[in-house]
N, C-alpha and C positions, 0 to 999 in steps of 0.2 A: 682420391686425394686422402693422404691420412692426416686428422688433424690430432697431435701429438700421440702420434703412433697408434692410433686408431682407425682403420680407413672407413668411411664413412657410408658408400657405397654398399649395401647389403644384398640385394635382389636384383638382376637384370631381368626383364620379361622381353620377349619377340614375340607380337602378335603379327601371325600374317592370315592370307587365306589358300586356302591350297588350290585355287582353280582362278582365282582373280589376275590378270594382267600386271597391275601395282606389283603383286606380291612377288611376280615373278626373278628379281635380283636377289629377295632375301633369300626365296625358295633353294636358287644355287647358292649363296652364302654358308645355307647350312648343308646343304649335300655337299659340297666340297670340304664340307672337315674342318673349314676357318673356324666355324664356331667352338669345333672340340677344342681346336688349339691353343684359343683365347681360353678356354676354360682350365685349360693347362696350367699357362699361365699365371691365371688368376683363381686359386685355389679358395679363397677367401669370399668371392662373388657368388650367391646361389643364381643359374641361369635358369631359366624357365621357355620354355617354346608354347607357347600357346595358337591351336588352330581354331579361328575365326570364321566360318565359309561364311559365305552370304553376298548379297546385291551391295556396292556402294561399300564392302568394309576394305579401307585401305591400312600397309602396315605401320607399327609405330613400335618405337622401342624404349621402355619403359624403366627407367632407374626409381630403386626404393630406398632412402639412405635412414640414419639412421635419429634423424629428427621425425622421422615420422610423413614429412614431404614428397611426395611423388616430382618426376618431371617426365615429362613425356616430349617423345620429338617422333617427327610423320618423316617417315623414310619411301615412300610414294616413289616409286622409279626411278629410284633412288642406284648407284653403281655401287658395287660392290665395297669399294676405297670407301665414300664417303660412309656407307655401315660400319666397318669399320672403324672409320674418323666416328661417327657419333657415338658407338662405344666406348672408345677412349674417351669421350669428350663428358659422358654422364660416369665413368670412371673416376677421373680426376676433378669431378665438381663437388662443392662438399653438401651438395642439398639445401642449404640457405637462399632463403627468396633476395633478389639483388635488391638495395634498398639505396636510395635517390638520397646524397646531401645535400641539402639546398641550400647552405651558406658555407662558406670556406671556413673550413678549421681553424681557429685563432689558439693564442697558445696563452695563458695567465703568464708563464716564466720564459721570455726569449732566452735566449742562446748565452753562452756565459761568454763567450769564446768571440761573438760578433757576426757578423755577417760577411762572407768571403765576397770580394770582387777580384776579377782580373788585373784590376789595376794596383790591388797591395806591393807594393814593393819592400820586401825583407830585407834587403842587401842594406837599407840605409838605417835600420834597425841598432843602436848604439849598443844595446848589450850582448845581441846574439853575431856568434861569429859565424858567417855562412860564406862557403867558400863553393863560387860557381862556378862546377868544371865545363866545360864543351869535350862532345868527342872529339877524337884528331881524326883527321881526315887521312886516308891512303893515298899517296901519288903514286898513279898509274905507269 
């Protein structure tokens, strides 16, 4: 996501393992070339392939934006689309941690204008001239 033309997103990392079960979607992910092509793409992103071997390390993929914020998300046997989808998805996020309002937004200066209802009716309005067409119907 770029916020005012700065996209925010700076580092993508894929750690997987190269002999683990989990890793085995992202493993074809990136032998099939999707990952070159996304890099295509997204000239702007630095990608990073990190190999993790070990007991119990499952993969995860890893945005660095440019607050300084990591996010992380576990792609665990995960299908190919959804990598994908979570690419895109630390792509277009801007790195800020989601932060909870706890009371509805009140405003010092309401509306100049008033508060629209369905039921204003304009027509009976003395100064403005509003003249309400209907479509014509075609006879068949």
């Amino acid at each position: 996501m770029a916020t005012r033309g700065i996209y925010q997103l700076q580092k993508l990392t894929i750690v997987y393992c190269e002999h683990g079960g989990s890793s085995r979607l992202v493993r074809d992910f990136i032998s099939s070339g999707r990952i070159i092509e996304w890099a295509e793409k997204h000239p702007h992103i630095d990608i990073e392939l990190k190999l993790r071997n070990g007991y119990s390390n499952h993969p995860y993929i890893r945005g660095e934006y440019l607050t300084g914020s990591p996010k992380q998300v576990c792609v665990k046997n995960e299908p190919i689309k959804r990598i994908h989808q979570v690419m895109e998805m630390l792509k277009n996020s801007s790195g800020r941690k989601i932060t909870r309002l706890k009371e509805p937004v009140m405003t010092q200066t309401p509306s100049i204008q008033g508060i629209w209802t369905p039921m204003l009716n304009l027509q009976e309005v003395g100064d403005l001239k509003i003249n309400v067409v209907t479509p014509k119907t075609s006879s068949s």
